[in-house]
C-alpha positions, 0 to 999 in steps of 0.5 A: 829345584832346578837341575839341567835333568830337571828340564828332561823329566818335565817333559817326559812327565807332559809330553812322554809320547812326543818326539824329542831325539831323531837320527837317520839309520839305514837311510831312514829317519827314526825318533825316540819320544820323551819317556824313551829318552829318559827310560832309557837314560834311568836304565844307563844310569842304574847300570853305571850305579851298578859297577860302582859310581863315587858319589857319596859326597857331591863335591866335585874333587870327590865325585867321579868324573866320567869321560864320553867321547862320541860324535853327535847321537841321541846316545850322547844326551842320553849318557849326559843325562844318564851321568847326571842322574848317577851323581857323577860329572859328564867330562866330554872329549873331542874326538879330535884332540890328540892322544897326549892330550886325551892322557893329561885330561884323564889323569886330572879329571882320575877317570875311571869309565870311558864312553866311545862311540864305536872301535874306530874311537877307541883305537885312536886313543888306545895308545894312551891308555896305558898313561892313565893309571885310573882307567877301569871300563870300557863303554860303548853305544856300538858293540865291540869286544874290549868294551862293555856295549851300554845296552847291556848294561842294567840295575836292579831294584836297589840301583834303582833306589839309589839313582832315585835317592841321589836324585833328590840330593843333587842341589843347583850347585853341584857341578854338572859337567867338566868342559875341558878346552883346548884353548890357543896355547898351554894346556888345557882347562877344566871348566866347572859348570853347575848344574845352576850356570848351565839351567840358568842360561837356558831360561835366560836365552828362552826369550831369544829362541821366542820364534822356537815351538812345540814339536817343530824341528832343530838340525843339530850337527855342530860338536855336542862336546861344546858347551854352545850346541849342548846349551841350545840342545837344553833349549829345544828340549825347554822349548818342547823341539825335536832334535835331528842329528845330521849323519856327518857334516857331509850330508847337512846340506841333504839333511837340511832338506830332509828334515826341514828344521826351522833353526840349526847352530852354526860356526861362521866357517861353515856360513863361509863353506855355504855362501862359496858353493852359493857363488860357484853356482852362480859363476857357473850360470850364463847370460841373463840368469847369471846377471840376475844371480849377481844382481841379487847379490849385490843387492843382498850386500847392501841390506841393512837392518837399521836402514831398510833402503829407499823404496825403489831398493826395498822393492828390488829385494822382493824381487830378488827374494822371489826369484833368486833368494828363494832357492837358497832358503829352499836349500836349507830345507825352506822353513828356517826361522832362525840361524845361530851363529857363535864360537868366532867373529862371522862376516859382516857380508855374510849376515847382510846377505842372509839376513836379505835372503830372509834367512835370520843369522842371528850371531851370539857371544860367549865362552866355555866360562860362561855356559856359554850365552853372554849376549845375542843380536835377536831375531827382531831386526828392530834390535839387531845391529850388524857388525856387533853380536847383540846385546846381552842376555836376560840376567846377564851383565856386561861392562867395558873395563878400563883397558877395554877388555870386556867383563860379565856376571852373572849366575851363568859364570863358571865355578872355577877352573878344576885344580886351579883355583890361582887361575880362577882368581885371574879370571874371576875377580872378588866382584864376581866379573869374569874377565874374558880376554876380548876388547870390546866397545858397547855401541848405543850403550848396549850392543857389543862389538868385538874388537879383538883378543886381549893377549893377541893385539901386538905392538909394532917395531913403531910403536903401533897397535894391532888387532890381528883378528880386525885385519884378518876378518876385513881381508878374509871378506874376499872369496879367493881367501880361504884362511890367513893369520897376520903378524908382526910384534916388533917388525917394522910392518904386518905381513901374513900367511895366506890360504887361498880358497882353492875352488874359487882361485881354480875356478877363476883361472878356468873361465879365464882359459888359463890351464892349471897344474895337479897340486895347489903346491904348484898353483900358489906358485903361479903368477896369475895366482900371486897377483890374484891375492896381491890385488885382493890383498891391495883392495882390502888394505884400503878399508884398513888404517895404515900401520893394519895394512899387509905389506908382504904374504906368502902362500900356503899350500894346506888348509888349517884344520883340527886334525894338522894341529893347526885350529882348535876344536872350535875352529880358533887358529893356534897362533902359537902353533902357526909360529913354530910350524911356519917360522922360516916363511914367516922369517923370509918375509923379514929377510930384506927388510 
């Protein structure tokens, strides 16, 4: 059998002295070895066994749902694997989700046992608890007195026989975990994962991770609560790694360093976050070094994987990689093999330049749905094509449908969406393709491209179509533009809602010797800085058809984020969110039309 925990015990049983899970504690790194790992995970699980676990049948509506709100830690796997040994169902939370929202997900999934990290989490979502009419224990990997402190928690000899006797009944089709998402609009879903869906992926993107070794290192900071870092965790573990866990997502680029991984998960706004700093540094150089930065640059922008270059440009870049790409890698701790990038479109610019600096981006796609891997542009440039995400993964099929809505299968599909079986067959059709809700083309019969999302293309007061996310990614490739959502069902032309990058606005003001205001609520207010987004605006348009191009925009002073209520926990815009919450801008643009 072949059971996620499955892939943990292996390792335990051939590798129990080696180093699986490490963490930085007192300004030290510490690791825990594979028998730590999993003897730690048996002693949680008996001690949940002890307090009394539903389990007795292994059917999802009558096995107990276990919630487990925490940052990333080692304790977050060990819980995951702990509740998989107990028979029960991992229902991670994002820490980031609202209160009302933590109370509808619970009372669905009737949790009984929540896991917090510390205090501070449990406050945050104190104020719903008494909405949830199931909730009996506390749990927490910090201590503090309304919880029960999970290192106090242990079995005895006949939980012991219980975990070991539930062990072998657990079948590849039982359900794993329950991923709640938020998604864009309504309310959330609970995504039923088996423990076949999730194993399966794994072994299905090993020959993707081809360049991952026994006892190197992975970096993992991207929210463990999602699927894609929690798949690629299985991975490493597959593969024999050891995985670090950043402090916080302010200390990655010092952790990088420190630790010197040879892959780390990444989202595309944090490669954005990077390459900025890139080019603030790069500003801030004078005479020949500045020229140089820029000059290497330019080059990066040029690369391409399929058409290397005339040999006067290939050995240019050698140039470049020794004097200036060097110091990025060095930056990222120097030996990393591979980036993988997932959860939103990334930049073409962005892998163009990496890919030059010798730092692999290699950009996936999946969904929550599909555990998560549907295809993956591979690290052998030979078989990567910038501007798509690759082709799909081993065992994992993938076709266009008549509407251009792309449709997969495969043993990495979901088995359904909790309580909702009406809106499973919406998704899941009686061929077994699940439809994702993106557009796509595949290039070269193989290489997918994805275009937009199907329910978000809109239709002008002309008749035209639309794709947002296309107009959005394309405008975006400009620095001085941080966020911006377009729109425009029924109107006579696009228009948007733009949130500049504030750093680089600023800095560009300054080597002009313009003097800046306090607030960005006063700086979007500026000429210079109105005419600035105008003319990135104007030259972005020109790559665009005519009925794409932004007509008018109005500019925002906040940056979206999870916590304003604005993005998704996976960085994805709220568009219904940004309509209510801007209306009278968005209705100002229209006014004199």
């Amino acid at each position: 059998m072949k059971r996620l925990f499955d892939i943990f015990l292996k390792q335990a049983q051939n590798r129990p002295n080696s180093d699986l899970l490490g963490y930085k504690e007192n300004g030290i790194w510490k690791t825990l070895k594979c028998k730590e790992v999993v003897d730690e995970a048996e002693r949680f699980a008996e001690g949940l066994l002890a307090i009394g676990i539903k389990n007795e049948i292994l059917e999802i509506e009558k096995q107990e749902k276990i919630a487990l709100v925490s940052p990333n830690r080692p304790e977050w796997v060990i819980t995951d694997l702990a509740v998989q040994l107990t028979g029960a169902v991992l229902t991670p939370i994002y820490p980031t989700i609202s209160p009302h929202e933590f109370a509808f997900i619970l009372n669905e999934a009737e949790i009984e046992k929540v896991i917090f990290s510390d205090k501070e989490m449990y406050k945050r979502f104190e104020s719903a608890f008494d909405s949830i009419p199931t909730l009996k224990h506390f749990i927490s990997f910090e201590p503090f007195e309304e919880a029960k402190h999970w290192k106090s928690m242990h079995g005895n000899q006949n939980t012991k026989q219980e975990r070991l006797q539930i062990m072998e009944r657990i079948k590849t089709e039982n359900i794993a975990t329950l991923i709640y998402t938020s998604g864009t609009t309504g309310k959330p879903k609970g995504v039923m994962l088996s423990h076949e869906n999730i194993y399966s992926n794994v072994m299905d993107c090993m020959p993707v991770f081809d360049f991952a070794e026994v006892d190197e290192k992975a970096l993992s900071f991207l929210p463990l609560n999602h699927i894609f870092e929690r798949t690629v965790t299985y991975i490493y573990i597959e593969a024999g790694m050891t995985i670090y866990y950043a402090e916080n997502l302010d200390t990655i680029g010092e952790n990088l360093k420190e630790v010197q991984p040879i892959v780390f998960t990444c989202v595309p706004r944090l490669l954005e976050k990077v390459y900025e700093r890139i080019l603030i540094t790069g500003h801030s150089l004078t005479g020949i070094k500045k020229k140089l930065f820029f000059w290497a640059n330019d080059l990066g922008m040029k690369y391409d994987t399929v058409d290397k270059g005339s040999a006067w440009y290939r050995f240019q870049l050698k140039i470049a990689n020794k004097i200036i790409f060097n110091k990025w890698r060095e930056a990222l701790g120097g030996r990393v093999r591979a980036v993988v990038s997932g959860s939103a479109p990334l930049q073409d610019k962005l892998i163009r330049i990496f890919c030059a600096a010798q730092i692999n981006v290699m950009e996936g796609y999946g969904l929550t749905e599909t555990s998560p891997v549907i295809s993956v542009n591979l690290r052998d440039e030979a078989q990567k094509r910038i501007g798509t995400v690759g082709p799909a993964i081993k065992n994992v099929e993938v076709k266009i449908a008549d509407d251009g809505e792309i449709l997969t299968r495969g043993k990495n599909n979901m088995v359904g969406y909790y309580k909702n079986q009406e809106m499973t067959d919406e998704v899941i059709d009686k061929d077994g393709w699940l439809h994702t809700g993106d557009i796509g083309v595949l290039e070269e019969g193989k290489y997918l491209r994805i275009t937009d999302r199907k329910k978000e293309i809109f239709k002008t007061s002309g008749g035209k179509y639309v794709a947002p996310q296309a107009v959005e990614g394309k405008i975006r490739e400009s620095h001085f533009i941080e966020q911006m959502m377009v729109f425009g069902p029924n109107r006579k032309f696009v228009a948007a809602l733009i949130v500049p990058s504030f750093d680089h606005v600023r800095n560009k003001l300054k080597r002009e010797n313009i003097s800046l205001p306090k607030t960005n609520k006063e700086l979007i207010k500026m000429p210079e800085v109105i005419d600035l987004i105008q003319k990135q605006v104007e030259k972005y348009n020109s790559y665009l058809n005519h009925v794409e191009q932004v007509k008018k925009f109005t500019l925002l002073a906040d940056e979206w984020t999870v916590d304003n209520g604005i993005l998704t926990p996976k960085l994805s815009l709220r568009r219904k969110k940004i309509y209510e919450r801007y209306e009278a801008e968005i209705e100002a643009l229209y006014t004199d039309v």
